[in-house]
N, CA, C and O atoms as CSV, one atom per row, in Angstrom:
chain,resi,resn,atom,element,x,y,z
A,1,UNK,N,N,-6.637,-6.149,-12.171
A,1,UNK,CA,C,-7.574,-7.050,-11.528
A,1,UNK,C,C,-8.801,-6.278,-11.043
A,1,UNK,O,O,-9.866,-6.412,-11.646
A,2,UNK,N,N,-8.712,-5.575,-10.110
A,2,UNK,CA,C,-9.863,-4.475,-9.679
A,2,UNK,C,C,-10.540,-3.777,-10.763
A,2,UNK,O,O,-11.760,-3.659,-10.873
A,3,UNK,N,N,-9.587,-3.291,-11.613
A,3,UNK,CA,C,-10.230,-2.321,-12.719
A,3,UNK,C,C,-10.801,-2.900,-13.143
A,3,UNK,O,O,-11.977,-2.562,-13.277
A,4,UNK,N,N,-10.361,-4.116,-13.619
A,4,UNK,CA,C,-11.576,-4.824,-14.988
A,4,UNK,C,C,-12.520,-5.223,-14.334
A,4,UNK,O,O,-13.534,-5.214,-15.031
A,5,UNK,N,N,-12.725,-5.623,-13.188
A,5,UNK,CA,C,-14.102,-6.111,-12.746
A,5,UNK,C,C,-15.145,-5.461,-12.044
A,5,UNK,O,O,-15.988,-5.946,-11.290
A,6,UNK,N,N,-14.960,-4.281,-12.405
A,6,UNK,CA,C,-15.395,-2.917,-12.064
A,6,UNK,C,C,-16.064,-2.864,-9.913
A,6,UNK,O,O,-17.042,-2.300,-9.422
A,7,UNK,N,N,-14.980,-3.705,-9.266
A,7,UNK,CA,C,-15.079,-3.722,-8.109
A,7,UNK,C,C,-14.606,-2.201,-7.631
A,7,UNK,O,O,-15.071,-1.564,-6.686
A,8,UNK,N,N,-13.510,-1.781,-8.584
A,8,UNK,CA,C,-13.252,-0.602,-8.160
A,8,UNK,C,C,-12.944,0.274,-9.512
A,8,UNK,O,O,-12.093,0.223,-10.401
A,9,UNK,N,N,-14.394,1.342,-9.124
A,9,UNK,CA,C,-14.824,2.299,-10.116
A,9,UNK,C,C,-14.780,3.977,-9.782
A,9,UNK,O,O,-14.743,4.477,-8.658
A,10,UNK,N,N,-14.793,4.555,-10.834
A,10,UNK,CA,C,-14.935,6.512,-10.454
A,10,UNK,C,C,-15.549,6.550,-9.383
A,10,UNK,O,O,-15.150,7.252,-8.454
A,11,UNK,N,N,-16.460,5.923,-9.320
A,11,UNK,CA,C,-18.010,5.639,-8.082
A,11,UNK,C,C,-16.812,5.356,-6.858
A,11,UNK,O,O,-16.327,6.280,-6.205
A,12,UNK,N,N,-16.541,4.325,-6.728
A,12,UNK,CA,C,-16.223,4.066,-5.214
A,12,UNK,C,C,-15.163,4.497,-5.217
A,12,UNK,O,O,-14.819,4.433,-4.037
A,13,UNK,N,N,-13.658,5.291,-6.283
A,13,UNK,CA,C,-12.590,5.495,-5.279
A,13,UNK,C,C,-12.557,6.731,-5.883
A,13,UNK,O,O,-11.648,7.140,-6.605
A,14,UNK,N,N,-13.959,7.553,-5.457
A,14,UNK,CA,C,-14.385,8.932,-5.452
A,14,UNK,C,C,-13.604,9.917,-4.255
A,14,UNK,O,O,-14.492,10.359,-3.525
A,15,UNK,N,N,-12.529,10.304,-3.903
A,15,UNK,CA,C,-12.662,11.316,-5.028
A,15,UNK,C,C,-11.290,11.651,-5.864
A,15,UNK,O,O,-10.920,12.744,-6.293
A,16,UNK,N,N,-10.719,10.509,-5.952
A,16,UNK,CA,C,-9.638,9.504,-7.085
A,16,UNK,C,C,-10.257,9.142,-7.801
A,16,UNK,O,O,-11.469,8.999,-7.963
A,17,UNK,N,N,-8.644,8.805,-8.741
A,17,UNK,CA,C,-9.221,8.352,-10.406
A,17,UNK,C,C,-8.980,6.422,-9.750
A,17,UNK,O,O,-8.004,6.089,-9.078
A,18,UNK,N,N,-10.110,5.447,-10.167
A,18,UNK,CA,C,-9.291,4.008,-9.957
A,18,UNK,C,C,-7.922,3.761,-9.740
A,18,UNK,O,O,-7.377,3.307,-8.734
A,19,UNK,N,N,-7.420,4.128,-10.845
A,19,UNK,CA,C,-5.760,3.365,-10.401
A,19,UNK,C,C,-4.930,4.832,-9.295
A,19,UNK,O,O,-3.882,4.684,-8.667
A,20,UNK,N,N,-5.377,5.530,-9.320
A,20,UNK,CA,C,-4.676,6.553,-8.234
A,20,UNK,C,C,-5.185,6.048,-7.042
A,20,UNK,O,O,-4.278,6.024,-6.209
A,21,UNK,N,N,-6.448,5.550,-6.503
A,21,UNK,CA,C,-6.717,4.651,-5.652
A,21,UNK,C,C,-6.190,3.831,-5.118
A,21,UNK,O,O,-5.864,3.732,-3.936
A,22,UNK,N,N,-6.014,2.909,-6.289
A,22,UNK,CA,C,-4.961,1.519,-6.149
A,22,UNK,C,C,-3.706,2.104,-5.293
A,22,UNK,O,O,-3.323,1.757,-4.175
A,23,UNK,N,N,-3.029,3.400,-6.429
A,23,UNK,CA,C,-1.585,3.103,-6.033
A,23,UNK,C,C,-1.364,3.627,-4.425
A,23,UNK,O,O,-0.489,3.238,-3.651
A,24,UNK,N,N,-2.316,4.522,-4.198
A,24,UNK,CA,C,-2.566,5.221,-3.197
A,24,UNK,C,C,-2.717,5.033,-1.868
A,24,UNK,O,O,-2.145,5.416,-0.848
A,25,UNK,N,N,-4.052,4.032,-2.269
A,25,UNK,CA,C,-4.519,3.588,-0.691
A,25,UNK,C,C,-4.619,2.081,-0.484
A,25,UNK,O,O,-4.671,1.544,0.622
A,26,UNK,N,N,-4.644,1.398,-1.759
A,26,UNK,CA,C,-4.657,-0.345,-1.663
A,26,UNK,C,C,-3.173,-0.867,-1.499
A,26,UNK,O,O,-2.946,-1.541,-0.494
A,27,UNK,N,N,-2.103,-0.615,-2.418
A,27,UNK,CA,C,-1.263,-0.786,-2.538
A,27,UNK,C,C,-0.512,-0.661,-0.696
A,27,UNK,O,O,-0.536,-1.639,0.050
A,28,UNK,N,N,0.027,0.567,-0.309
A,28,UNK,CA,C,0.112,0.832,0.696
A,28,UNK,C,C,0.015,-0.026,1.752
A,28,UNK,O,O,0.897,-0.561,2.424
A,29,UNK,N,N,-1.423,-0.097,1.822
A,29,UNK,CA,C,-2.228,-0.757,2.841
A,29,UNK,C,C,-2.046,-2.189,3.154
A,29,UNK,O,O,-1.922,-2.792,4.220
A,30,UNK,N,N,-2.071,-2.663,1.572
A,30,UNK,CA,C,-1.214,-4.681,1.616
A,30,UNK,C,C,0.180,-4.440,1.696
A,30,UNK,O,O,0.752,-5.499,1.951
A,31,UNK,N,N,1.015,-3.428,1.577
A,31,UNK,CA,C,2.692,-3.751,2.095
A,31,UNK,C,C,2.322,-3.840,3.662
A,31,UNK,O,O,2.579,-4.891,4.248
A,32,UNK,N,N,1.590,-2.524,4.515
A,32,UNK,CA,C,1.811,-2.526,5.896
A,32,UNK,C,C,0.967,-4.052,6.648
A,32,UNK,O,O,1.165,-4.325,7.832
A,33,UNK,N,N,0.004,-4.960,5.715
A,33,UNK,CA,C,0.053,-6.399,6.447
A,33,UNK,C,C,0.696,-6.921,6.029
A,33,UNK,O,O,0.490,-8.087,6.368
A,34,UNK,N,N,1.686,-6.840,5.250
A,34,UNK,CA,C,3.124,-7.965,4.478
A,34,UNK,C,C,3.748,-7.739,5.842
A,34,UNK,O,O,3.957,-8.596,6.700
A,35,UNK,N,N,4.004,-6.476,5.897
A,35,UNK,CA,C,5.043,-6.230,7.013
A,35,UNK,C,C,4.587,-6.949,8.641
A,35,UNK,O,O,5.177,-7.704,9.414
A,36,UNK,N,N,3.349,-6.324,8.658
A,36,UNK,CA,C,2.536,-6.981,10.119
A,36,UNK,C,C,2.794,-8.409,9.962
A,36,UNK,O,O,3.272,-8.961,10.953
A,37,UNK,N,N,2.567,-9.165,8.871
A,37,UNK,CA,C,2.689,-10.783,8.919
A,37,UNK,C,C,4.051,-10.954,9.073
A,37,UNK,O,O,4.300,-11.631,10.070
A,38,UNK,N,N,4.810,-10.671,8.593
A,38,UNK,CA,C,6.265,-11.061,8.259
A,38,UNK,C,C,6.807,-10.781,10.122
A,38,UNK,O,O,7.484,-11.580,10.771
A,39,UNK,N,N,6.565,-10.182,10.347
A,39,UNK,CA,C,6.189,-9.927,12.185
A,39,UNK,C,C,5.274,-10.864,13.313
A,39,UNK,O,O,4.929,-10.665,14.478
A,40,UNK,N,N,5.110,-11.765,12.531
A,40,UNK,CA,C,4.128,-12.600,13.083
A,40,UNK,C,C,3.021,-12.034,13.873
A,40,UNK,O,O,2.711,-12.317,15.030
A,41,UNK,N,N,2.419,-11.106,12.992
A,41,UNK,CA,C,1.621,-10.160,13.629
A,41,UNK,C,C,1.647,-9.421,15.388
A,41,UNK,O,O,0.721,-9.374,16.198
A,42,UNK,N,N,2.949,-8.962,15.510
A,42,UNK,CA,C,3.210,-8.431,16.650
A,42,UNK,C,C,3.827,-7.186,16.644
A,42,UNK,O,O,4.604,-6.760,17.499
A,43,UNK,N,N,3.333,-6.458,15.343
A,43,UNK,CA,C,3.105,-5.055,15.053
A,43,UNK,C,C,1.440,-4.248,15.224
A,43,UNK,O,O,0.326,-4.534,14.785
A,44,UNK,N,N,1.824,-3.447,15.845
A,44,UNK,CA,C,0.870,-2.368,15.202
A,44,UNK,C,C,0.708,-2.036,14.036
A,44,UNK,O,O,1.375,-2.573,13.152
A,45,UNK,N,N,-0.337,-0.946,13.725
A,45,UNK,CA,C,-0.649,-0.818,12.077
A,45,UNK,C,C,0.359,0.135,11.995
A,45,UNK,O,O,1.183,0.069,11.083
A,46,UNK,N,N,0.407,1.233,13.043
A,46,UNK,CA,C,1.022,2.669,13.160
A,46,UNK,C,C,2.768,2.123,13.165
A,46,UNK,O,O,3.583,2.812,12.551
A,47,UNK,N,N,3.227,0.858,13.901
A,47,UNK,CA,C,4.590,0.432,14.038
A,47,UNK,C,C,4.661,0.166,12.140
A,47,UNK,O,O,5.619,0.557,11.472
A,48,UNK,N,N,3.773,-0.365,11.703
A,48,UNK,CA,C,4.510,-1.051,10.459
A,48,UNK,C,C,4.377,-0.016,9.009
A,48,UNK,O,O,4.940,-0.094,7.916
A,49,UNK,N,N,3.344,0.986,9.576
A,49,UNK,CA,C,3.663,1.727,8.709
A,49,UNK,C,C,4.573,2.629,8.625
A,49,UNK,O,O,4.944,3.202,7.600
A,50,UNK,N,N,5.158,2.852,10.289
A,50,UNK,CA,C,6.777,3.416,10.559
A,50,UNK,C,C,8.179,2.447,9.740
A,50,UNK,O,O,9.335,2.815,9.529
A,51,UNK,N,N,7.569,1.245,9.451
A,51,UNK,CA,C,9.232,0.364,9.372
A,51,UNK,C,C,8.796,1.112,7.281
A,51,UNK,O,O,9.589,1.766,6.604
A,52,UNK,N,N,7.297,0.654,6.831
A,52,UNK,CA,C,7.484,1.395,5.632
A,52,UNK,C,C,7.711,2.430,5.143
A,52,UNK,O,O,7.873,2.500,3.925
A,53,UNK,N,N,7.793,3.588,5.986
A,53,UNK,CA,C,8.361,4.825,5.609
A,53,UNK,C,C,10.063,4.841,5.917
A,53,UNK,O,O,10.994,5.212,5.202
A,54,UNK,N,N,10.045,4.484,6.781
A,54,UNK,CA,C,11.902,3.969,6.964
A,54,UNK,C,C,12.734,3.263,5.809
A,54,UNK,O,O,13.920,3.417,5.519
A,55,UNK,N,N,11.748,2.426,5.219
A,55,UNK,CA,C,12.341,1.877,4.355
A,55,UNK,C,C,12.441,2.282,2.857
A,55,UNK,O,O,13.308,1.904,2.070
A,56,UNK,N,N,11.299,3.198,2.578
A,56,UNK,CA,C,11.351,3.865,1.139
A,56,UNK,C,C,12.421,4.574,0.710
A,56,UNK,O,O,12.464,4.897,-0.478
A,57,UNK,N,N,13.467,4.940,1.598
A,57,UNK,CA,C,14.911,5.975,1.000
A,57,UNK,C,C,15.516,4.437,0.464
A,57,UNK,O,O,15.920,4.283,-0.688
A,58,UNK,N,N,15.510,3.343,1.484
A,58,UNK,CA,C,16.655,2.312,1.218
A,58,UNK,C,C,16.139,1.452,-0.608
A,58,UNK,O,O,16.894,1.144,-1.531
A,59,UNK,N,N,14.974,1.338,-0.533
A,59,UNK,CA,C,13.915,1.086,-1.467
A,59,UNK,C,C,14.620,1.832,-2.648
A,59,UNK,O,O,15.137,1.107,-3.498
A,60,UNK,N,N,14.690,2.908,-2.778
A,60,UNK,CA,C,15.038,3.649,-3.672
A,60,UNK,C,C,15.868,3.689,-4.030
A,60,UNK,O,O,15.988,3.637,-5.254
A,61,UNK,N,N,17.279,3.837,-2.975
A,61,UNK,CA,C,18.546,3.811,-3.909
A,61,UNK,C,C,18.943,2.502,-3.872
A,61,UNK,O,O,20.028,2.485,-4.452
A,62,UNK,N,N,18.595,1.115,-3.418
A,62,UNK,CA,C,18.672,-0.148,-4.221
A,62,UNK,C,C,18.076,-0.133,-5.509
A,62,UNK,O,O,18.870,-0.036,-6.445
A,63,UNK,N,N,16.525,-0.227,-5.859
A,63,UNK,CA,C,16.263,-0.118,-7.185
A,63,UNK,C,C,15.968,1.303,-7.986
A,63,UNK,O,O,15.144,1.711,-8.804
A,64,UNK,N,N,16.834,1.692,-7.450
A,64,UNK,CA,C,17.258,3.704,-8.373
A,64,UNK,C,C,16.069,4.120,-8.918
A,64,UNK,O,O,15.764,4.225,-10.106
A,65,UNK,N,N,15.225,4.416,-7.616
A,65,UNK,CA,C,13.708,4.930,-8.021
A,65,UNK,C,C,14.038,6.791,-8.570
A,65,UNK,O,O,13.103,7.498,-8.946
């Protein structure tokens, strides 16, 4: 979606490649407001990006990353 519409290019997710961007810093960033919403927003940014690092071991050995 981003790539093709050149919203996000070499230019802006300098000094990443586009999709290392994506996976990097966009991606990320919409799980920790999934999480904030799913909280009825009564997280912090810093609380919900604690429940997503907590959760990446469990993440993993459910779908055997």
């Amino acid at each position: 979606m981003f790539l093709k519409t050149n919203i996000l290019t070499f230019e802006t997710s300098k000094p990443l490649k586009p999709v290392d961007y994506l996976h990097e810093i966009l991606v990320p960033e919409a799980i920790i407001r999934l999480i904030i919403q799913d909280f009825n927003g009564k997280l912090s940014l810093e609380e919900a990006r604690e429940i997503m690092k907590n959760s990446a071991d469990f993440g993993a050995y459910i779908y055997n990353d």
